[in-house]
mmCIF file as gemmi writes it, N, C-alpha and C atoms, coordinates in Angstrom:
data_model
loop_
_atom_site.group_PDB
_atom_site.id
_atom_site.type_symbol
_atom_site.label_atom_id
_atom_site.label_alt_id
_atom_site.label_comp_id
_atom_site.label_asym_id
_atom_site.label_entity_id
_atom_site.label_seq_id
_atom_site.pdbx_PDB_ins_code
_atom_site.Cartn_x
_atom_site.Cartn_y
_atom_site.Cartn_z
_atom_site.occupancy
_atom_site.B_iso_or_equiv
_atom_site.pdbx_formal_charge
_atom_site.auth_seq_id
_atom_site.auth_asym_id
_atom_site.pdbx_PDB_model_num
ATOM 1 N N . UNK Axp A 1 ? 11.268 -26.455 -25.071 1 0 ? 1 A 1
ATOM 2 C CA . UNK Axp A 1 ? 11.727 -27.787 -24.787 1 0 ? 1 A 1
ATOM 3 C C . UNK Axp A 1 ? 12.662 -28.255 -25.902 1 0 ? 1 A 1
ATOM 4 N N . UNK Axp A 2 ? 12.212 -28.472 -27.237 1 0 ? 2 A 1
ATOM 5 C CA . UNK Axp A 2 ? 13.265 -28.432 -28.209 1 0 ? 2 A 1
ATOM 6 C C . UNK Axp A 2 ? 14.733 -27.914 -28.328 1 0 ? 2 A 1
ATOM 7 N N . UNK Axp A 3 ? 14.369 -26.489 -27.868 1 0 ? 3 A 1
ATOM 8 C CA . UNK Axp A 3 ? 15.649 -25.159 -28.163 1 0 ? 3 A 1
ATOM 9 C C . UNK Axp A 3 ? 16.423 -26.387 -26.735 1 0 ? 3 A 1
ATOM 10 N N . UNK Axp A 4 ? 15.864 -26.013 -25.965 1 0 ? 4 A 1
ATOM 11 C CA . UNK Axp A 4 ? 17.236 -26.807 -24.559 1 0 ? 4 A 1
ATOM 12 C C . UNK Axp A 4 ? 17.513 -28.437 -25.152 1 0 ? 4 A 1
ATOM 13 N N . UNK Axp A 5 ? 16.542 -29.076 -25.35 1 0 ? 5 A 1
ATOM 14 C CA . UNK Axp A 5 ? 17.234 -30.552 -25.634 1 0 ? 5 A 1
ATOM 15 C C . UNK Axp A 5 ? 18.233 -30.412 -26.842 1 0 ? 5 A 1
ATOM 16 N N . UNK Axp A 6 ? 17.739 -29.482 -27.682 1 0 ? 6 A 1
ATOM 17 C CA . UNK Axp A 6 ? 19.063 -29.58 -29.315 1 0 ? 6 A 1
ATOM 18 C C . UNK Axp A 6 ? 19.966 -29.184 -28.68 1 0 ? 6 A 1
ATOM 19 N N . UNK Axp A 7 ? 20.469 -27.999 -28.003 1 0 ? 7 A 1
ATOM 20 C CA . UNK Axp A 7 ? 21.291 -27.635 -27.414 1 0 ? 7 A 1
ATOM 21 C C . UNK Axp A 7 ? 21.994 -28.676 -26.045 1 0 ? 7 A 1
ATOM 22 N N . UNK Axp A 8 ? 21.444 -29.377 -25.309 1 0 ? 8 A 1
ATOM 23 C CA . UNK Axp A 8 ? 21.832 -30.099 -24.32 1 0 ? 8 A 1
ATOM 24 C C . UNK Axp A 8 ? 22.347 -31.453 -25.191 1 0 ? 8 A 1
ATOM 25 N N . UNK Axp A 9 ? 21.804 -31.656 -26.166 1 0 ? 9 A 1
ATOM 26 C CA . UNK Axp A 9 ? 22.18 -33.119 -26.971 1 0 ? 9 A 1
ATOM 27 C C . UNK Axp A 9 ? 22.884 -32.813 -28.261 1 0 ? 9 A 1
ATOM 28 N N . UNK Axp A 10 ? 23.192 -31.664 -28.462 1 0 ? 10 A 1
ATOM 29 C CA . UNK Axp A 10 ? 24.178 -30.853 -29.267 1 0 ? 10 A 1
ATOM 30 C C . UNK Axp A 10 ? 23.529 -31.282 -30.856 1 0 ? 10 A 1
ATOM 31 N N . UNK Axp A 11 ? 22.586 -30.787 -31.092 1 0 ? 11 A 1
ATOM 32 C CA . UNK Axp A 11 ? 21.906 -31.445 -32.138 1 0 ? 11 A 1
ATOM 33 C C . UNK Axp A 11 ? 22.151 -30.523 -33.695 1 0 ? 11 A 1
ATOM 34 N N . UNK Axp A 12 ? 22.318 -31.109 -34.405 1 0 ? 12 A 1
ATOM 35 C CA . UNK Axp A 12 ? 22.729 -30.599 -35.459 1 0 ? 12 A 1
ATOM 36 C C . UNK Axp A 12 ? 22.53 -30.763 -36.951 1 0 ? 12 A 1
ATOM 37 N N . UNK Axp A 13 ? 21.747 -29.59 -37.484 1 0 ? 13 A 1
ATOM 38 C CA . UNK Axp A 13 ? 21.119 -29.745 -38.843 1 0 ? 13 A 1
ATOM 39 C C . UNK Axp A 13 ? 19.643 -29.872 -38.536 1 0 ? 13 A 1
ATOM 40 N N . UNK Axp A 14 ? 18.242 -29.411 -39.422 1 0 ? 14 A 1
ATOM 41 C CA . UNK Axp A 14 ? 17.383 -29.724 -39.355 1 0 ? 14 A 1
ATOM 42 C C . UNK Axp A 14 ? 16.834 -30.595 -39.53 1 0 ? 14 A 1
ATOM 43 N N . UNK Axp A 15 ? 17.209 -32.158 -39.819 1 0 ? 15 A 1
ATOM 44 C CA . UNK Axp A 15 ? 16.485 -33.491 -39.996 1 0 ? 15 A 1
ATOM 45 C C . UNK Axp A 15 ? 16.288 -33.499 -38.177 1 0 ? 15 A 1
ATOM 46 N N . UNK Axp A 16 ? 17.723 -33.241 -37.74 1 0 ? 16 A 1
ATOM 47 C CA . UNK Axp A 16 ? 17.559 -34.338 -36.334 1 0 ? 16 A 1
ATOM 48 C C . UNK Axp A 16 ? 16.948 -32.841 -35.244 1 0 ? 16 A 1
ATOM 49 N N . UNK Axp A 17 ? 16.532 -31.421 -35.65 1 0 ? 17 A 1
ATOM 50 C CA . UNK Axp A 17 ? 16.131 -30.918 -34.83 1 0 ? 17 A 1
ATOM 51 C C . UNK Axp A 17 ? 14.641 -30.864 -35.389 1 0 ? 17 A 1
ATOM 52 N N . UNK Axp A 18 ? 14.04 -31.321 -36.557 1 0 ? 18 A 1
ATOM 53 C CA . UNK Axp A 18 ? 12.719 -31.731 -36.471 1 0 ? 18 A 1
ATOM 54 C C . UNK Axp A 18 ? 12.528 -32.927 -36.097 1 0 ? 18 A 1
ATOM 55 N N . UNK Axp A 19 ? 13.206 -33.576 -36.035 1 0 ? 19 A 1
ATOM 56 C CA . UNK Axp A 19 ? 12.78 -35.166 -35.524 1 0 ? 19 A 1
ATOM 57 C C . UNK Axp A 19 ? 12.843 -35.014 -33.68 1 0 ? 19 A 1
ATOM 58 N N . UNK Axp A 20 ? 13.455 -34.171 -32.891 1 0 ? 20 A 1
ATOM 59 C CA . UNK Axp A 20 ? 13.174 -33.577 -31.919 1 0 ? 20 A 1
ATOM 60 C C . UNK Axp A 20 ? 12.056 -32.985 -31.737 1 0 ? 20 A 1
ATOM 61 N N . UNK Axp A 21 ? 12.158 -31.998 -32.464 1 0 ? 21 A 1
ATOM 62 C CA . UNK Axp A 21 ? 10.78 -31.407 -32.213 1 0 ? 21 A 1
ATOM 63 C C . UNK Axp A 21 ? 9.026 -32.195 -32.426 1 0 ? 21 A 1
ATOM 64 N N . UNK Axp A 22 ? 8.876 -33.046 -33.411 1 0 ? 22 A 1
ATOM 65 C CA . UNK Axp A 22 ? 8.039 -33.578 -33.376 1 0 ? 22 A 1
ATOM 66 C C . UNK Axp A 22 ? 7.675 -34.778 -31.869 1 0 ? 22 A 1
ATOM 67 N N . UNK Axp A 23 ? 8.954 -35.198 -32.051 1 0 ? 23 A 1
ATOM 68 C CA . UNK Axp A 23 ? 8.925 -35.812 -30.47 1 0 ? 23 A 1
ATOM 69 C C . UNK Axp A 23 ? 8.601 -35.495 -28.883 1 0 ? 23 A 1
ATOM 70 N N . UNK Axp A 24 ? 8.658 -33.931 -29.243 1 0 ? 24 A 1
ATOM 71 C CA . UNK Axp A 24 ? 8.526 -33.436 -27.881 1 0 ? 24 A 1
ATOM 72 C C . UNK Axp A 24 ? 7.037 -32.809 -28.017 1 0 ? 24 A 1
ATOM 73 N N . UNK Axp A 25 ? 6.114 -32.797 -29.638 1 0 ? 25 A 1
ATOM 74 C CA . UNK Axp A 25 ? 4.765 -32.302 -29.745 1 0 ? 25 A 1
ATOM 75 C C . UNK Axp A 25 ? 4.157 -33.464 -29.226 1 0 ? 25 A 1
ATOM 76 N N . UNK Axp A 26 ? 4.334 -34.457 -29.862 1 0 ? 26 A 1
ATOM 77 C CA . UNK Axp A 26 ? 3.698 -35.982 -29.371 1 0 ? 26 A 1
ATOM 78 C C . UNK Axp A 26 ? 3.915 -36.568 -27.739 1 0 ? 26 A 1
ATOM 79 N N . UNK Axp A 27 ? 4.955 -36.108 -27.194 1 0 ? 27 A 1
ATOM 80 C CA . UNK Axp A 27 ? 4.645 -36.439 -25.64 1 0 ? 27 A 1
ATOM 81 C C . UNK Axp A 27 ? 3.775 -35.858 -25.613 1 0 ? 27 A 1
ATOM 82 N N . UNK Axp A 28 ? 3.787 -34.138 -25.349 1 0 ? 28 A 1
ATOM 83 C CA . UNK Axp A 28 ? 3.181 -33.29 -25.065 1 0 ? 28 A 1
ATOM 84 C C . UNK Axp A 28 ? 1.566 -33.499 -25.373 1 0 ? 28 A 1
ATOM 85 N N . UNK Axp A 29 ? 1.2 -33.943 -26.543 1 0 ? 29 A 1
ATOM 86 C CA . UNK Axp A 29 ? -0.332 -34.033 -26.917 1 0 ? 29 A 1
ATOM 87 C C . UNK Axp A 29 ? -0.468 -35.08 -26.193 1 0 ? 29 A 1
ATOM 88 N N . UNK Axp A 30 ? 0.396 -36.338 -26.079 1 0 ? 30 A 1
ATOM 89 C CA . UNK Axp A 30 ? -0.007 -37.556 -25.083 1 0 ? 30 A 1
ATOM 90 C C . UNK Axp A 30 ? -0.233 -37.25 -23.444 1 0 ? 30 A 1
ATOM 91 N N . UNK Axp A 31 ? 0.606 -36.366 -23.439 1 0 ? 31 A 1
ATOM 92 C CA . UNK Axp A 31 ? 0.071 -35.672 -21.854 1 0 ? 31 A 1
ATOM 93 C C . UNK Axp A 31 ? -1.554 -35.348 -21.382 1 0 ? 31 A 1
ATOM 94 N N . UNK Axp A 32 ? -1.518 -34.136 -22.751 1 0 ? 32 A 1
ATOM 95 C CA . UNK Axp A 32 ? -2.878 -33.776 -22.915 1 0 ? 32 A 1
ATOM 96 C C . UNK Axp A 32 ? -3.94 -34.745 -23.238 1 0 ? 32 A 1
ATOM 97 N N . UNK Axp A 33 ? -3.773 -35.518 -23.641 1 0 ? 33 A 1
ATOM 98 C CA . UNK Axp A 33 ? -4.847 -36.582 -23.624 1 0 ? 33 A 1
ATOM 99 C C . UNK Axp A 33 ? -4.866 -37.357 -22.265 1 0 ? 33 A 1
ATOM 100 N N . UNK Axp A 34 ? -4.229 -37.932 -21.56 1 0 ? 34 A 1
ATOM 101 C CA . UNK Axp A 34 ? -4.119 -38.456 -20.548 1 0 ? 34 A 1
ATOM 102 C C . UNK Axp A 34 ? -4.676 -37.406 -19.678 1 0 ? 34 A 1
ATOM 103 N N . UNK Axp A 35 ? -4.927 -36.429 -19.42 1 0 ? 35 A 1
ATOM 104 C CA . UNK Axp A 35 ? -5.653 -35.557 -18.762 1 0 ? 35 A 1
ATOM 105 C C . UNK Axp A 35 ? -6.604 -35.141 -19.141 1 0 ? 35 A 1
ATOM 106 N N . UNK Axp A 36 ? -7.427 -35.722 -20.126 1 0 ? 36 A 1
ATOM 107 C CA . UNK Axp A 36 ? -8.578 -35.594 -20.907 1 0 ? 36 A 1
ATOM 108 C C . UNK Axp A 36 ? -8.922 -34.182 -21.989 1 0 ? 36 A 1
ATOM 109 N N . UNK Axp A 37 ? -7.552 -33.568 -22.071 1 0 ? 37 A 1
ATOM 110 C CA . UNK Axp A 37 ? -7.67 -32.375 -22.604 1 0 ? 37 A 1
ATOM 111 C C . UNK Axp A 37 ? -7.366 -32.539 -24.173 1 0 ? 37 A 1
ATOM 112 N N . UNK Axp A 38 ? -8.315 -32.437 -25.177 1 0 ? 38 A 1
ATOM 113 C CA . UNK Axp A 38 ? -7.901 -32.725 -26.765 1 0 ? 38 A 1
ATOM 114 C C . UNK Axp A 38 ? -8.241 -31.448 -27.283 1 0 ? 38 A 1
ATOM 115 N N . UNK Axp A 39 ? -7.03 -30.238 -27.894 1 0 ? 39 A 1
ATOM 116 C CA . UNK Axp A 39 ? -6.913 -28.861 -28.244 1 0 ? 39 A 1
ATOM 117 C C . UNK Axp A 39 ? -8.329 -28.975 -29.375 1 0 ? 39 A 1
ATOM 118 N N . UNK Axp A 40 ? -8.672 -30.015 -29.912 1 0 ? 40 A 1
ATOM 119 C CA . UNK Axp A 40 ? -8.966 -29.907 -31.07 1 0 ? 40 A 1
ATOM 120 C C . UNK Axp A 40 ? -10.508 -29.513 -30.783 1 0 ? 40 A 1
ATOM 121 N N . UNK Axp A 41 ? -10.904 -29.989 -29.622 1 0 ? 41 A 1
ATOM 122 C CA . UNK Axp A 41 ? -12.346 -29.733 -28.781 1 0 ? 41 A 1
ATOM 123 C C . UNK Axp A 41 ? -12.535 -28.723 -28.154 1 0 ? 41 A 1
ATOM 124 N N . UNK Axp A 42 ? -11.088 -27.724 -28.046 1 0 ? 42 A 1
ATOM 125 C CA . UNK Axp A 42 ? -11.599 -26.527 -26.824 1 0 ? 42 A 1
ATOM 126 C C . UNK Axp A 42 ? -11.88 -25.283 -28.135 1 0 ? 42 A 1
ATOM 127 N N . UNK Axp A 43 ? -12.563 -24.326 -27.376 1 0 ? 43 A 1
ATOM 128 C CA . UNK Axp A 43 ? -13.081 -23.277 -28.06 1 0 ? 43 A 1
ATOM 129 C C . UNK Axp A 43 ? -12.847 -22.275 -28.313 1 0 ? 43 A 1
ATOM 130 N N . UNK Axp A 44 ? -12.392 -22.011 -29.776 1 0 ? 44 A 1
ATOM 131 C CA . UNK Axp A 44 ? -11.418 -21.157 -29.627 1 0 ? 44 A 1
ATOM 132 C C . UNK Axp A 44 ? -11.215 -19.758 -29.049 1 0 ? 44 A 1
ATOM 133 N N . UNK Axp A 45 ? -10.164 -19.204 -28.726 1 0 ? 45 A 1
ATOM 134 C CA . UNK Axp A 45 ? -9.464 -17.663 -27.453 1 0 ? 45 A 1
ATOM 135 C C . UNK Axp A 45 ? -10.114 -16.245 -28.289 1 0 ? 45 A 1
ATOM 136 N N . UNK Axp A 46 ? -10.35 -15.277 -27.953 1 0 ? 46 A 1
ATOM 137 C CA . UNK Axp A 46 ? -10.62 -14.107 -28.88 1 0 ? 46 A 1
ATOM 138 C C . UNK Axp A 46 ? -9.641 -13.464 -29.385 1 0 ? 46 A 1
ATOM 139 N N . UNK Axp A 47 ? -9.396 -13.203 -30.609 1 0 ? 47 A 1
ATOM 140 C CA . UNK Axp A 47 ? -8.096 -12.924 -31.024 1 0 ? 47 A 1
ATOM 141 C C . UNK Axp A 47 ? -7.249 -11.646 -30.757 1 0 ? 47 A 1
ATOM 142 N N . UNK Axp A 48 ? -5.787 -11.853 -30.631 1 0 ? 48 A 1
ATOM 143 C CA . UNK Axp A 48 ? -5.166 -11.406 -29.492 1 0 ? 48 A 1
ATOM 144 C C . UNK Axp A 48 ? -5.224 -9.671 -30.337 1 0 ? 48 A 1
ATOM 145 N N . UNK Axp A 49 ? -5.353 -9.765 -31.408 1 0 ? 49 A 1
ATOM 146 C CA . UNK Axp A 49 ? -5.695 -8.11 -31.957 1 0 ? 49 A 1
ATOM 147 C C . UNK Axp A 49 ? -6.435 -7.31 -31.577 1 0 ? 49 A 1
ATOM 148 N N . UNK Axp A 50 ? -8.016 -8.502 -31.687 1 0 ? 50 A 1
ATOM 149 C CA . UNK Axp A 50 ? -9.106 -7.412 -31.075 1 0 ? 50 A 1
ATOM 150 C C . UNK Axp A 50 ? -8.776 -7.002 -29.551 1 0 ? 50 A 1
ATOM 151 N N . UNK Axp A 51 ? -8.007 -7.839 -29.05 1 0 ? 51 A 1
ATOM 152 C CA . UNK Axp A 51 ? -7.991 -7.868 -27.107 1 0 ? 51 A 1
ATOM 153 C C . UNK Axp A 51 ? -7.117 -6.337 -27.694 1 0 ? 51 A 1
ATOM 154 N N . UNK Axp A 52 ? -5.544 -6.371 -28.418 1 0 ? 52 A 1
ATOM 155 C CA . UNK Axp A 52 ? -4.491 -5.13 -28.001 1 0 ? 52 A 1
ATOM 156 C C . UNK Axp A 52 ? -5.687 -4.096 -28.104 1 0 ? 52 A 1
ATOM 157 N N . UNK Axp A 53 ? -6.755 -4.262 -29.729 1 0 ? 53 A 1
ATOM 158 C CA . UNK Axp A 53 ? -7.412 -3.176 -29.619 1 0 ? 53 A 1
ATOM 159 C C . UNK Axp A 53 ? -8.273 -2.345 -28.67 1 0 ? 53 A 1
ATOM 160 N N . UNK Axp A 54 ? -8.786 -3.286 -27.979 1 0 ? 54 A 1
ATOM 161 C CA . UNK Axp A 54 ? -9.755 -2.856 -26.604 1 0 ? 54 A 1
ATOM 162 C C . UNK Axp A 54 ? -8.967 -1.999 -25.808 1 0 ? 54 A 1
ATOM 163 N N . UNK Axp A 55 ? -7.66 -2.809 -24.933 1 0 ? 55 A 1
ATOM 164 C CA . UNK Axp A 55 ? -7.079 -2.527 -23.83 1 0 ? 55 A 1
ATOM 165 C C . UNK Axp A 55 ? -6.661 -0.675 -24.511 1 0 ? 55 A 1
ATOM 166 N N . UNK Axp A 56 ? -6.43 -1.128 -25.808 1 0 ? 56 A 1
ATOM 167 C CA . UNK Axp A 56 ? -5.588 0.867 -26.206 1 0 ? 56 A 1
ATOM 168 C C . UNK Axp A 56 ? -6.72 1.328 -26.246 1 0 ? 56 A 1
ATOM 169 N N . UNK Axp A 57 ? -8.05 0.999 -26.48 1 0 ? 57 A 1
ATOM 170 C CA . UNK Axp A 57 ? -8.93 2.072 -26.721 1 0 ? 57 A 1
ATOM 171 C C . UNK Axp A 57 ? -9.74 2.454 -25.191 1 0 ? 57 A 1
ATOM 172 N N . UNK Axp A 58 ? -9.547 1.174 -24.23 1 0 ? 58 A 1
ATOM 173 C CA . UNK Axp A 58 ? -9.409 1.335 -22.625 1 0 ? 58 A 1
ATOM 174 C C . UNK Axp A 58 ? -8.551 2.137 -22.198 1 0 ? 58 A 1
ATOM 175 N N . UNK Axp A 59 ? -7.424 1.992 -22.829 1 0 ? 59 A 1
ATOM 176 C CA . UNK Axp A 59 ? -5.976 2.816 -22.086 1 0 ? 59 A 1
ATOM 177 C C . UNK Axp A 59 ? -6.522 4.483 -22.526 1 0 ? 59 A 1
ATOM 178 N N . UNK Axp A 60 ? -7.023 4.683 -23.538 1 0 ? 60 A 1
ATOM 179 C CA . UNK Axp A 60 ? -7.307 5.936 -24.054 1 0 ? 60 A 1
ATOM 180 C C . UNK Axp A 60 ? -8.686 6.891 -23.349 1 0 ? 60 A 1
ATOM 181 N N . UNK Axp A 61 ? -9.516 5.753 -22.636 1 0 ? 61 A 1
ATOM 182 C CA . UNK Axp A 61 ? -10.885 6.809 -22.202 1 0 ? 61 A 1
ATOM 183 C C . UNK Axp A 61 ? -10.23 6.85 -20.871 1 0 ? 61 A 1
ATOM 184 N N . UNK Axp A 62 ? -9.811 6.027 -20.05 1 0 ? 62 A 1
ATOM 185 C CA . UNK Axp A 62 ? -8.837 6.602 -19.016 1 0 ? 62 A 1
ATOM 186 C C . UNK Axp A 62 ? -8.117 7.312 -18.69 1 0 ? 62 A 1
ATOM 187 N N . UNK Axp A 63 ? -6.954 7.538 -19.406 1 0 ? 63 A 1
ATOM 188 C CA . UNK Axp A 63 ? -6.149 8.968 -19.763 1 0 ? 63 A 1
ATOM 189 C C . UNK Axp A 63 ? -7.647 10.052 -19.887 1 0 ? 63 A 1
ATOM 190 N N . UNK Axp A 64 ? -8.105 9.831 -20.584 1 0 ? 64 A 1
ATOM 191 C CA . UNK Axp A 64 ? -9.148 10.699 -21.183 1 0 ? 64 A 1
ATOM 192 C C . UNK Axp A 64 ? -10.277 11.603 -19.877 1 0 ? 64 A 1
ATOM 193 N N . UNK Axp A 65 ? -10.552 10.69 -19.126 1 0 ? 65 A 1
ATOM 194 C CA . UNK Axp A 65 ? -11.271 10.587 -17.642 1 0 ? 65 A 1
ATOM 195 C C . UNK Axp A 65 ? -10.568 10.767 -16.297 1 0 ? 65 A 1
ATOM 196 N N . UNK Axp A 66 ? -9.619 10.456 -16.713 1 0 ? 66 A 1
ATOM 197 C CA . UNK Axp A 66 ? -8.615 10.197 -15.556 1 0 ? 66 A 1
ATOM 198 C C . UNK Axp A 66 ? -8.278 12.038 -14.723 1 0 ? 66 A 1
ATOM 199 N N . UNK Axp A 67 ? -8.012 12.776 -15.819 1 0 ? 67 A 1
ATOM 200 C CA . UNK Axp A 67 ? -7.206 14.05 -15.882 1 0 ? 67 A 1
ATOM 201 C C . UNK Axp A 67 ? -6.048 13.955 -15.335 1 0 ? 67 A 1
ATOM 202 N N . UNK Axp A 68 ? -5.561 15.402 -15.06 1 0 ? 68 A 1
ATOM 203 C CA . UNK Axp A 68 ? -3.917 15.172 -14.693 1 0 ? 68 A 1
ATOM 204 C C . UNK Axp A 68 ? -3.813 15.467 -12.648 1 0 ? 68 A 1
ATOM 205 N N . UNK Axp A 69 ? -2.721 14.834 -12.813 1 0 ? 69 A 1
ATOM 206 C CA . UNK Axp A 69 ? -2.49 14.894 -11.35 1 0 ? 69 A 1
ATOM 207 C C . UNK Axp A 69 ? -2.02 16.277 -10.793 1 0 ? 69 A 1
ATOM 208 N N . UNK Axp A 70 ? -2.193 16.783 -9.713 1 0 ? 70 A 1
ATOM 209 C CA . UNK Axp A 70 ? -1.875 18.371 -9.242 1 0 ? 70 A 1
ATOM 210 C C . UNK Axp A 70 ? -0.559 18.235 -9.385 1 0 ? 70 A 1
ATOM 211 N N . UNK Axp A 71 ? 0.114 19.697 -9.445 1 0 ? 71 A 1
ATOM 212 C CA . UNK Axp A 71 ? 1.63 19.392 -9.842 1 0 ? 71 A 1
ATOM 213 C C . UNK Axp A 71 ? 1.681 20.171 -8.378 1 0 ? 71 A 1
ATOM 214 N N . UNK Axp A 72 ? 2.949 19.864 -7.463 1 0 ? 72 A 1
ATOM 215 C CA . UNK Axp A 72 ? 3.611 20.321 -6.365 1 0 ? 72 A 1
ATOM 216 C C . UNK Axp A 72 ? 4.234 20.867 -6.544 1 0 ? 72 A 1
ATOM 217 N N . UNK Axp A 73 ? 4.927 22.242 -5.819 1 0 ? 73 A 1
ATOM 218 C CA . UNK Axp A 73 ? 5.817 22.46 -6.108 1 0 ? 73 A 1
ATOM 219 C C . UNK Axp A 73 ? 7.057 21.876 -5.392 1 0 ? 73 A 1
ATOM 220 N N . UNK Axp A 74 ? 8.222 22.068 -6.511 1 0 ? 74 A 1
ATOM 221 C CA . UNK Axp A 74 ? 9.669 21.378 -5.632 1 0 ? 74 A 1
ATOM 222 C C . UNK Axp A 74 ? 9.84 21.822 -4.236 1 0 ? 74 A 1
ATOM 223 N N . UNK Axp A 75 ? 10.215 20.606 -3.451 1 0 ? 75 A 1
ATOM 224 C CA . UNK Axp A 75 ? 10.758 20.776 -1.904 1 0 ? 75 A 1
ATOM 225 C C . UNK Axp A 75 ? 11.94 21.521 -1.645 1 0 ? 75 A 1
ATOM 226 N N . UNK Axp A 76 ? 12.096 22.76 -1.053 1 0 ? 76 A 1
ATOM 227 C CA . UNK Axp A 76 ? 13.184 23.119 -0.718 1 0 ? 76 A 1
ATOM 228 C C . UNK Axp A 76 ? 14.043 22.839 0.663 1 0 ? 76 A 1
């Protein structure tokens, strides 16, 4: 939201593209409150390391289990 409004309002230098940006955190949290949602109460996500680590060590007993597919021979 920032990157398009500095750019659409041709904004220039970092005073007036943090003074944007803070403006567009504060709607945004005012949104979230008006929908009863306050970040500061939800719980926090499992971190996105341990998740890559799982899925590769998932991706790995699969390959692992999986075996290989029959090879055909070429169509003549």
């Amino acid at each position: 939201m920032t990157n398009h409004n500095a750019q659409q309002a041709d904004l220039q230098g970092e005073p007036a593209i943090t003074k944007e940006h803070v403006q567009n955190n504060t709607s945004v949290r005012q949104m979230l409150g008006q929908r009863g949602i306050l970040p500061e109460t939800l719980p926090p996500e499992e971190d996105i390391r341990k998740i890559d680590r799982r899925v590769k060590a998932d991706q790995k007993k699969l390959e692992k289990h999986a075996g290989r597919l029959p090879t055909t021979p070429p169509e003549t």
